[in-house]
N, C-alpha and C positions, 0 to 999 in steps of 0.2 A: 504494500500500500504506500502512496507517496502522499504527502499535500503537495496542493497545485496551490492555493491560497490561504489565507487568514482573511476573514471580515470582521469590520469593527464598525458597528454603528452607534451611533450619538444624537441626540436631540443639541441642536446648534439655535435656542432664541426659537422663530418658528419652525426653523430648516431641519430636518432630516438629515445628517452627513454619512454615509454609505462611503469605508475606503477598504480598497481591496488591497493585500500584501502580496502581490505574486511571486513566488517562487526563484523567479529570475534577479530577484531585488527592487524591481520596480513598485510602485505605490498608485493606486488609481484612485480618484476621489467622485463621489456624485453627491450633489446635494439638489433637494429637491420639498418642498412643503408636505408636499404628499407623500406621504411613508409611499405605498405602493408604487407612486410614481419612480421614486430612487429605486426602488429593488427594480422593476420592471428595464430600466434604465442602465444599472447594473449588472443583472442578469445576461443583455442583450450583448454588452460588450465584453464581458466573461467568457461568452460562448465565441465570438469572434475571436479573440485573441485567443483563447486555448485551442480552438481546431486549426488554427493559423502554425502554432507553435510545435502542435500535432505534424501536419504536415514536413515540416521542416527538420 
């Protein structure tokens, strides 16, 4: 079993902060009001760069 990431989300005031720790060392951040709206948002780009990294 490997991790590919770490998530750490936060209430930022009214924001949502969704930051992903990738594996590679990189950090991704989404903020968004909408709790769903960040995970959704999140989500979307998680799957792109991991079948990307896959690939490669």
């Amino acid at each position: 079993m490997e991790t590919v990431c770490y998530i750490e989300i936060i209430k930022d005031g009214r924001d949502f902060v969704a930051r992903a720790h990738l594996s590679n060392g990189s950090t991704k951040e989404y903020r968004h009001q909408n709790f769903e709206d960040v995970l959704t948002e999140m989500v979307i780009d998680l799957q792109e760069e991991l079948a990307d990294s896959e690939i490669n």
